[in-house]
N, C-alpha and C positions, 0 to 999 in steps of 0.2 A: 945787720944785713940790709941793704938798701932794697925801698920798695921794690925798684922794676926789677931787682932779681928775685927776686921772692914771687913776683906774679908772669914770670917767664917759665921759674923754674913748674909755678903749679899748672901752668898752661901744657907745659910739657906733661905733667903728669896727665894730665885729664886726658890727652892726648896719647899717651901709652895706654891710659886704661881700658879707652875706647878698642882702640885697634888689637886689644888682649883680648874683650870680649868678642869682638867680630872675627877673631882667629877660631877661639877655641868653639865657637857657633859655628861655622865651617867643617871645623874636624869633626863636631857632632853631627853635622848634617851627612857629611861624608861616612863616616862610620854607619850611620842609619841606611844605607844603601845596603838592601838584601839581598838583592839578585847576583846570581854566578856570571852572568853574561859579564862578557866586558863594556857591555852600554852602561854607565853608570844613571841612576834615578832615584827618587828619593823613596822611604817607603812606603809601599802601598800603592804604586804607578807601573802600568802594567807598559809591557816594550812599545805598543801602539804606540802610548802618550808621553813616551819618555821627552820626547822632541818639546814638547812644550813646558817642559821642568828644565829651564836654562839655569845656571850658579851663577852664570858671567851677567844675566838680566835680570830687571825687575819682573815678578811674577805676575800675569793678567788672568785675571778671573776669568773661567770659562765664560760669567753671561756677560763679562762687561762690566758689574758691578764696580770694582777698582782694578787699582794696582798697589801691590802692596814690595817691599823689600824681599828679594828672594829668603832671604834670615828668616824669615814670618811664615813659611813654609813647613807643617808640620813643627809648630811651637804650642800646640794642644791651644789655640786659640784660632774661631772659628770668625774669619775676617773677610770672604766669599758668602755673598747672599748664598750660592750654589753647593759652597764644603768644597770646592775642588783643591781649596788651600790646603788642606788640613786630609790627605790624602790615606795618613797612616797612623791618624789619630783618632779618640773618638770625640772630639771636638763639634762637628758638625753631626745635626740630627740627619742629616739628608746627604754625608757624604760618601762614596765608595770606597772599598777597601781590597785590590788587587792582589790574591795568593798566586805564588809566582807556580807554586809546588812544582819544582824541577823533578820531572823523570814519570812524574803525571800531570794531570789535567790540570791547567789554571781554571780560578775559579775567582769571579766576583763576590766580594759580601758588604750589606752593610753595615757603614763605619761607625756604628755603633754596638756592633760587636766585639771590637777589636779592646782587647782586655779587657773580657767582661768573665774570664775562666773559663771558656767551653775553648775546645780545641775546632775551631772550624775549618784551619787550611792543613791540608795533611803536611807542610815542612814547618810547621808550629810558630809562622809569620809574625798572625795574628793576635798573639799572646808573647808577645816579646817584653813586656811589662805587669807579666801577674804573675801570680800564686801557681796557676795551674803548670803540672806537669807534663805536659804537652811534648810528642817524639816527632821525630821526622818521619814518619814511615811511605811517603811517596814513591819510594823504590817497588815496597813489595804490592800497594795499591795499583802501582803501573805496569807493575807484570801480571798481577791479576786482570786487570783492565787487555792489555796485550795478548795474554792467554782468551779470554774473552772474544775480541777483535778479532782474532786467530780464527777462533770456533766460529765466530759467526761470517769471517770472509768465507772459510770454508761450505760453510753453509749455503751461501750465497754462491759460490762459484759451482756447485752440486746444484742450486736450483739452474743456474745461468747454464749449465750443462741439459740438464733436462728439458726448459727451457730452449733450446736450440735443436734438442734433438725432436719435441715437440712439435717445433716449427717446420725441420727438416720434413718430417710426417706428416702434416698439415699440406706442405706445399708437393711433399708425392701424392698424398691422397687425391688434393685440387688438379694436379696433373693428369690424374686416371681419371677421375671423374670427366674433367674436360673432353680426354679420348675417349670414354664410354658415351657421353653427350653426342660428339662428331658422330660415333660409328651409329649409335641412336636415330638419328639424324638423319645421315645417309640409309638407312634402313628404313627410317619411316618414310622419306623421298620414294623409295624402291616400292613400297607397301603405298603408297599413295599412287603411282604407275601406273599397278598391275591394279589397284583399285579400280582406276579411272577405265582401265580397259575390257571389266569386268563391266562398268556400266554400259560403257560403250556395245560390248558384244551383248549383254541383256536388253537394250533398251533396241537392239535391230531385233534381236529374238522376239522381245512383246510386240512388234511392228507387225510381223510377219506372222505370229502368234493372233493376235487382233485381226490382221485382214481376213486370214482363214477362219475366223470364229463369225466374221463380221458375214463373210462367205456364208458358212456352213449356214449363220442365224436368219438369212435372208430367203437362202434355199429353202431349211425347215419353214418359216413363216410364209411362204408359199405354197408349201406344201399343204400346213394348219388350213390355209384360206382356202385352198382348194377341198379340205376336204371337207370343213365347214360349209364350203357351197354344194356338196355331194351331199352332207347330211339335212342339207335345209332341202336341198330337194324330193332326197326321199321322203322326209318329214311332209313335204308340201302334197308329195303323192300319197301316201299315207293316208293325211287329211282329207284330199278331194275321193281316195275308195274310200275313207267313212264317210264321206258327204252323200257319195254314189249310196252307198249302199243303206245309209237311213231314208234319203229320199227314194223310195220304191215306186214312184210313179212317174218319177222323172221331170217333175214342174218345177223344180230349182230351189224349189222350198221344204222345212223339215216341219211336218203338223203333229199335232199331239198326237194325232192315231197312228201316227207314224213311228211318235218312238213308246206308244202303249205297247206294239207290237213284237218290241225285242223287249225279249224278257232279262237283259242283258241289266236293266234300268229299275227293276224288282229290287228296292232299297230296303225293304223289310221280309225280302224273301218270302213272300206267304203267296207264290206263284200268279202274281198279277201286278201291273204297274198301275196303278190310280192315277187318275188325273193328278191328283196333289205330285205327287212325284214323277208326272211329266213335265207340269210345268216348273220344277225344279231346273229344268233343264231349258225351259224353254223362255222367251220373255214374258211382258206383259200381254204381246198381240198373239200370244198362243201359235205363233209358228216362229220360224229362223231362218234368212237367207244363209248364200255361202259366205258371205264376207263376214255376219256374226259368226255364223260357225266358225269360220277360220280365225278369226279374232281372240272369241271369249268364247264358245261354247264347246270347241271341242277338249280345251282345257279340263271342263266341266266334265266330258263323260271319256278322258282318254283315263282315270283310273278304273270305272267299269270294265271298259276294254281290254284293260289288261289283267283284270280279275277274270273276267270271260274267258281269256287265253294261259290261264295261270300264269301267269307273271307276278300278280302283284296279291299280296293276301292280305287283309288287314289285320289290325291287331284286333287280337279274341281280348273279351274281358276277365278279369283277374279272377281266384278264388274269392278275394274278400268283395271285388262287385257285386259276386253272384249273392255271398251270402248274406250283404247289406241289400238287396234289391226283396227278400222275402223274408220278413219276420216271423216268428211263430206268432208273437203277440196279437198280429194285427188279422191274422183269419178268422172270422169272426166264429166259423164251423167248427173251428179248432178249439178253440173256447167254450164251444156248448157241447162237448163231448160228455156221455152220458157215462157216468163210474158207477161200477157194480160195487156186490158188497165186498166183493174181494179186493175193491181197490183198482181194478183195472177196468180202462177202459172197456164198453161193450161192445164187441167188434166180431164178426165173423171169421170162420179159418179162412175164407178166402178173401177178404181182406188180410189178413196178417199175412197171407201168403203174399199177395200183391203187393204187400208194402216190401216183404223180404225180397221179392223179384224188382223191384224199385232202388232199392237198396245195390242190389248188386251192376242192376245196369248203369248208377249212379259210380259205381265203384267204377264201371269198365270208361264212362267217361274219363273220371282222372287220370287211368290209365292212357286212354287213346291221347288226352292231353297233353300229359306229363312228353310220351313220345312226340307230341308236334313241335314241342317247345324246345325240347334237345333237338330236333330237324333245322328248326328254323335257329339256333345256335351253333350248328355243324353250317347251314345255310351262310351267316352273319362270319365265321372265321373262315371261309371260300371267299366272301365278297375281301373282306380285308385282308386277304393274301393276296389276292388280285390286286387291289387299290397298292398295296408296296411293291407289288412288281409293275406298277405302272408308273410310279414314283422313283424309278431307279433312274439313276444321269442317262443322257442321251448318247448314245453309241454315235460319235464322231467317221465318218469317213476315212480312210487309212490313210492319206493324205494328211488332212487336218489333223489323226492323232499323234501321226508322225511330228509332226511341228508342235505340239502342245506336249510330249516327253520330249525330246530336244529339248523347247525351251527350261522346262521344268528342271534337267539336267544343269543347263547353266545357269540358273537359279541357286544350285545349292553349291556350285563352286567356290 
């Protein structure tokens, strides 16, 4: 056989051999396509990126790293820095591996699980070249999912319900509230009015109220002054008949024998006035004009005066005075009392009578006293009955009380 046929015919061969492998690579490729869809892709490429697994082009690596022969696509060799080659292989440490699971959830894994024995896509994808027994059960997974879905739209359309009815109530609530506000509102306007007119009518009332008090307090205080100039008067005549009547000679002046002579001025009661206790009364020059009298001296003897007249009484001294004022210890008679054999004092019946008769008038003392003292305490609850009925508010004119109940009246409206 001549050479060039011999190197035609091998040329031919290499040439079929080629294009047999590149066939039945195709139909393997083709066969590996899992999905029901009618998009066809290779496995492990989910519908997204089907578009970018062309048969008819070379394959471009997701980062750019190359471009490889579409054939080189899922050949369990990992020729993408990224794995996006090698889709449905586990070739790549870093590739994905798309479960289509028709009828439930697709699901991403990585492709390095992909026949490794575990069943990871519920239509048994992923394990398309192992040992494991792996089922398809995405039907009943996706009607449980569905069942599920179910229960909890329901659930949701029950909140979305309540939820709106919720709201419904919310916005009649805000409705009412708002018209209880308005009517609030308008009531308290009405209530601020009748307020304002409530001052108004008070504030003429305490006007009028005021002037007649201003009245009545003006009248009374004249009244006061007048009668303070009645009482300074009589006080002033008072004084000038005690001036008259100490001065008995009528020289304008009061002398010591002048007030020795009223025995009004007997400060120790032992029926004589001593000079000591005229000039108690009197200055150092032993007599007094009228203008000291009327100044300072009649100060001096108007409580006599009024003792003279009963008026004024002073106060007695106490039991326990009397009995600090006279010790037994200190008489010295008393001490040198002479004791019989019998032990008792030696005294006569009429001394022990005297002393019995001492005794008893001692006794009618406490008695007379004891009654002075309840007098001048019946005395002391007179004056302070007096003194709170003099203390009572002032009796207004019937005019003026009229206007101070009126006002009072519109006071508590």
């Amino acid at each position: 056989m001549p050479h060039g046929t011999c190197t035609a015919k091998t040329t031919v061969s290499k040439m079929f051999s080629a294009s047999f492998i590149q066939y039945f690579a195709v139909i393997e490729l083709l066969i590996t396509l899992s999905d029901a869809s009618e998009v066809l892709r290779p496995r492990g490429v989910s519908l997204a990126k089907a578009g970018l697994y062309d048969p008819s082009k070379d394959f471009t690596c997701f980062d750019g790293s190359a471009i490889i022969p579409f054939i080189r696509v899922n050949d369990d060799y990992c020729d993408c820095r990224d794995g996006s080659d090698e889709p449905g292989t586990a070739a790549c440490p870093n590739g994905s591996f798309h479960c289509s699971n028709a009828g439930h959830k697709s699901l991403n894994i990585p492709s390095s699980r992909v026949n490794d024995g575990v069943c990871d896509c519920c239509d048994a994808s992923d394990e398309y070249d192992s040992p494991a027994n792996c089922v398809n059960n995405c039907g009943e997974l996706g009607a449980a999912a569905l069942a599920e879905a179910m229960q909890l739209a329901e659930v949701s359309r029950k909140g979305n319900e309540l939820r709106l009815s919720l709201s419904q109530q919310g916005k009649q609530m805000r409705q009412e509230k708002q018209e209880r506000m308005q009517q609030l509102e308008k009531e308290k306007e009405e209530v601020e009015r009748i307020k304002q007119e409530k001052e108004q009518l008070k504030a003429v009332a305490e006007e009028v109220e005021r002037a007649a008090l201003e009245k009545y307090k003006r009248s009374e205080e004249e009244e006061r002054q007048k009668q303070r100039e009645e009482d300074d008067k009589e006080e002033e005549r008072e004084i000038f008949e005690k001036f008259q009547l100490l001065d008995s000679n009528g020289d304008g002046k009061i002398t010591m024998v002048e007030i020795q002579t009223r025995i009004t001025f007997d400060q120790n009661r032992d029926g004589v006035v001593s000079e000591d206790e005229a000039k108690y009364f009197l200055s150092s020059t032993g007599e007094m004009d009228w203008e000291e009298f009327h100044e300072s001296g009649y100060s001096n003897m108007k409580p006599y005066f009024l003792m003279e007249s009963g008026l004024f009484k002073p106060p007695e001294p106490s039991k326990d005075d009397v009995s600090t004022d006279t010790v037994p210890g200190d008489d010295p008679d008393h001490n040198e009392e002479v004791v019989t054999e019998s032990g008792l004092p030696e005294e006569s019946e009429d001394a022990g009578k005297g002393e019995d008769d001492d005794q008893y008038d001692d006794d009618s003392d406490d008695v007379d006293k004891e009654e002075e003292d309840e007098e001048e305490e019946t005395e002391g609850e007179v004056e302070e009955t007096k003194n709170e009925e003099e203390k009572e508010p002032p009796k207004y004119d019937e005019e003026t009380q009229r206007l101070i109940d009126g006002n009072l009246k519109t006071k508590l409206l």
